[in-house]
ZANU-326896 format. One line per 4 residues: number of its first residue (from 1); their letters; for each residue x, y, z of C-alpha. Coordinates in pm, whole numbers, plus 50000, padded with zeros to 5 digits. Layout:
# residues N
NUM) a) X:Y:Z; ... $
***
This chain:
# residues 253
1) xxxx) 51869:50751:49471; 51565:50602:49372; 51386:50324:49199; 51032:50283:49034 $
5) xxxx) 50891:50017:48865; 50602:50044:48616; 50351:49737:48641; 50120:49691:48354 $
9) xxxx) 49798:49500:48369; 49650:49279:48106; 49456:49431:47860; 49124:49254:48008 $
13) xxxx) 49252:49346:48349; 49307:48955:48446; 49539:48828:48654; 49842:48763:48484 $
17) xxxx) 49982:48476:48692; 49817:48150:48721; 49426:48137:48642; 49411:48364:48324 $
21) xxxx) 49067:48353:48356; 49018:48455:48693; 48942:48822:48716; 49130:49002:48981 $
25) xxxx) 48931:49337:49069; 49121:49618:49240; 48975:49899:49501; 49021:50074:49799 $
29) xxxx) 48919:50015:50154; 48915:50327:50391; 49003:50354:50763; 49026:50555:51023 $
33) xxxx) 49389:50684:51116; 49465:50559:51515; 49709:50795:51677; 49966:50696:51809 $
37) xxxx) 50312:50840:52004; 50507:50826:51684; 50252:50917:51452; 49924:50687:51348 $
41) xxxx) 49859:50337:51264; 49533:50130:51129; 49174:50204:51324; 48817:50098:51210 $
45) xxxx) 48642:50004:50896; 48510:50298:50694; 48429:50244:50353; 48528:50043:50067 $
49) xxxx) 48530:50163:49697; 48552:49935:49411; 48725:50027:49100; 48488:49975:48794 $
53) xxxx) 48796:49906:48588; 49145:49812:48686; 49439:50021:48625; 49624:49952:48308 $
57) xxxx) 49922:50081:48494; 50093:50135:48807; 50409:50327:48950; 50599:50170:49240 $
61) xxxx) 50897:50436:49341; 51141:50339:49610; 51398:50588:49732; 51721:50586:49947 $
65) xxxx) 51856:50817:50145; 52238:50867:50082; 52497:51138:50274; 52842:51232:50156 $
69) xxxx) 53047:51415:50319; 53326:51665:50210; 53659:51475:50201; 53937:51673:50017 $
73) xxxx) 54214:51374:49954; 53929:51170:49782; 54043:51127:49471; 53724:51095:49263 $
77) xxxx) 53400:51154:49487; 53353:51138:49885; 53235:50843:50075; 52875:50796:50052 $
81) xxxx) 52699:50655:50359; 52355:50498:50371; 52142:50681:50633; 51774:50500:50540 $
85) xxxx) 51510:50415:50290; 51188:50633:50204; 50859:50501:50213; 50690:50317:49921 $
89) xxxx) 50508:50564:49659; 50249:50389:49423; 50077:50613:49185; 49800:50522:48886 $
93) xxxx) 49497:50645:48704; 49122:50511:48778; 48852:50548:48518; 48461:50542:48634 $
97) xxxx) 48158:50549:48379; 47812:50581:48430; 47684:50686:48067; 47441:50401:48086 $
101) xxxx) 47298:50454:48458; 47324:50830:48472; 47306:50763:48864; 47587:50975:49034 $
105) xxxx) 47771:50710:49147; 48112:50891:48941; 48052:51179:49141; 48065:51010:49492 $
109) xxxx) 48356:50784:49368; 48559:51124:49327; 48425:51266:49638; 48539:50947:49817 $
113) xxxx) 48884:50957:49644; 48877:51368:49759; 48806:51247:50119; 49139:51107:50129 $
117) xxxx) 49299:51391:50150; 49059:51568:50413; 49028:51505:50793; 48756:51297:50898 $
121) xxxx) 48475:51463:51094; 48536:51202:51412; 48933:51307:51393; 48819:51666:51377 $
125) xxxx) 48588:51689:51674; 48882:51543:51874; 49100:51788:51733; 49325:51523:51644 $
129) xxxx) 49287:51581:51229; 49375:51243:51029; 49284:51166:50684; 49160:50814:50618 $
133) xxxx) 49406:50559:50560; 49420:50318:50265; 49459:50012:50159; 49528:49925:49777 $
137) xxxx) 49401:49589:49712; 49491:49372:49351; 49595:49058:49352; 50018:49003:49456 $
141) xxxx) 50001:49374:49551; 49704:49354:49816; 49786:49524:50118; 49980:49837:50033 $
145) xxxx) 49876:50027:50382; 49943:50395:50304; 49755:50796:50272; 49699:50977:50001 $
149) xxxx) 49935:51285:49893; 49692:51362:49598; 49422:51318:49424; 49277:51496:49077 $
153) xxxx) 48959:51397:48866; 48878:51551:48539; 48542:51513:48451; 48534:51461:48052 $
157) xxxx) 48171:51378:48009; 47838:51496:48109; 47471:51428:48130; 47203:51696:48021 $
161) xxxx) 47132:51792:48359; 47522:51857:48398; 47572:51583:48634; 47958:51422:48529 $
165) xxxx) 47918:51086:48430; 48236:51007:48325; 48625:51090:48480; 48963:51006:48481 $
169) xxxx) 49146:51000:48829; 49512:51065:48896; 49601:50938:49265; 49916:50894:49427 $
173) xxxx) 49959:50783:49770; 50299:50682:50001; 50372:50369:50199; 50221:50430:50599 $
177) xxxx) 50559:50345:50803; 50587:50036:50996; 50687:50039:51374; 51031:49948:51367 $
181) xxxx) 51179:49655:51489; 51260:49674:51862; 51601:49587:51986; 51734:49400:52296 $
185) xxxx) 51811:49659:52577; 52146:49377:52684; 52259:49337:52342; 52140:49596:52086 $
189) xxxx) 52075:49311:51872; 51690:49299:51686; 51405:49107:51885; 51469:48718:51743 $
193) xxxx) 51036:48766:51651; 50742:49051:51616; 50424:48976:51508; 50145:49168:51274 $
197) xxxx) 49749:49056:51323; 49587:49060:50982; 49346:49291:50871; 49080:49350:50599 $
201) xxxx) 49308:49367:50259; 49649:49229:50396; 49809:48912:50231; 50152:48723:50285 $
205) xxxx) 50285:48911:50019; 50228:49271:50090; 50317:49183:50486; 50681:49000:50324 $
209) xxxx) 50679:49318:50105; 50668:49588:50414; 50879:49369:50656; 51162:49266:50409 $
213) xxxx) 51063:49455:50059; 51068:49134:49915; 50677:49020:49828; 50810:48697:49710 $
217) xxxx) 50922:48657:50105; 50590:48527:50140; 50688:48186:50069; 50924:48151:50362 $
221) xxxx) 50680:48369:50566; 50411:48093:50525; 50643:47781:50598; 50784:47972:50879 $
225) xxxx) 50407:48026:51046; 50350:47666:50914; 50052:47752:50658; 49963:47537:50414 $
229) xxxx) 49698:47741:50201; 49848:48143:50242; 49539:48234:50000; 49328:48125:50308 $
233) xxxx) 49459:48308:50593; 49164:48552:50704; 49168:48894:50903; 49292:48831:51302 $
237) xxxx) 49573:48577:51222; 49864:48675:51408; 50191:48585:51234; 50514:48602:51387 $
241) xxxx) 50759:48808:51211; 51112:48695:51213; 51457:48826:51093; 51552:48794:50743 $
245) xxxx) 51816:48532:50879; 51567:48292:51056; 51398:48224:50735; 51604:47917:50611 $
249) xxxx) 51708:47809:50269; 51480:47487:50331; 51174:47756:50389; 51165:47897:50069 $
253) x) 51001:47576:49880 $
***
């Protein structure tokens, strides 16, 4: 079972909520993938790339992960029995053009999109191969941490000396897994708090959107960490993370 949801942008590519004349630009900043024992998390800074013009649309596809098992005296179907969530996928085109510069910057923009699906030369030489990790960042959706499954350019136009100066980009990248919530060793029951330290590209809303896929959690996420101004909050803020039933009625505003 599954669920997507197509969002579509203006046709100016402005924000849609709020200032309508505040222009909201999209891109992609690039990191290194950190090992870890259960797979990899968030490393260093690499690059950032700027989309020249934001997506008019964007697929977000959620799936769960149902099991039934044979039962002969059900009468219609079997029991079904939830057994967990798949990641996030977010998919969407990109569009570069450089008709009027003719200065190879659509060319590196694919290559950089191409690198996402490569090792990096650090991760190779410690035979440790990782592909950069991404971050998606546009307005409410800033944040989406995840790696790219693919990435195709078509290169429609061209400049005398052959150089492409114009593409269309397909990409579609999945949702990098959280560490999940630890549980008390005496009780089984979840950790009352966790925390998350910001980094480059997160908001409230995309860390309320990974910890309880609910982006509009990030009201009760900021009144719970008492911040008054959540479009403030800079890289290296620690916020404490706690269950979906600490966050009070009286938090959500």
């Amino acid at each position: 079972m599954s669920k997507a949801v197509a969002l579509t942008s203006t046709a100016s590519g402005r924000s849609a909520k709020g200032g309508g004349d505040q222009l909201a630009k999209a891109g992609f900043k690039l990191y290194d993938a950190k090992p870890t024992e259960k797979g990899c998390e968030v490393g260093g800074f690499r690059t950032e790339l700027p989309f020249q013009f934001n997506p008019k649309e964007l697929t977000i596809a959620k799936g769960a992960k149902w099991e039934r098992k044979k039962a002969r005296d059900a009468k219609k179907c079997a029991p079904a029995q939830f057994t967990g969530a798949d990641p996030c996928k977010l998919s969407f085109e990109l569009f570069f053009d450089a008709s009027d510069t003719h200065d190879g910057s659509v060319v590196k923009a694919v290559e950089t999109l191409l690198s996402c699906c490569m090792p990096t030369g650090e991760s190779h030489d410690k035979k440790k191969d990782y592909p950069p990790l991404v971050i998606f960042h546009w307005g409410t959706i800033t944040g989406f941490t995840a790696f790219m499954t693919s990435v195709s350019a078509k290169y429609t136009v061209f400049g005398s000396d052959g150089t492409p100066i114009r593409a269309t980009c397909s990409v579609a990248m999945e949702e990098l897994p959280a560490d999940p919530p630890k549980q008390n060793p005496t009780s089984g029951a979840l950790a009352a708090r966790r925390s998350h330290r910001l980094i480059d590209g997160d908001s409230l809303a995309s860390i309320a959107y990974r910890e309880y896929d609910d982006a509009a959690m990030w009201r009760p996420l900021a009144a719970y960490n008492d911040i008054d101004d959540p479009q403030r909050v800079r890289p290296g803020t620690t916020l404490l993370l706690p269950a979906l039933d600490e966050l009070t009625p009286a938090q959500w505003g």
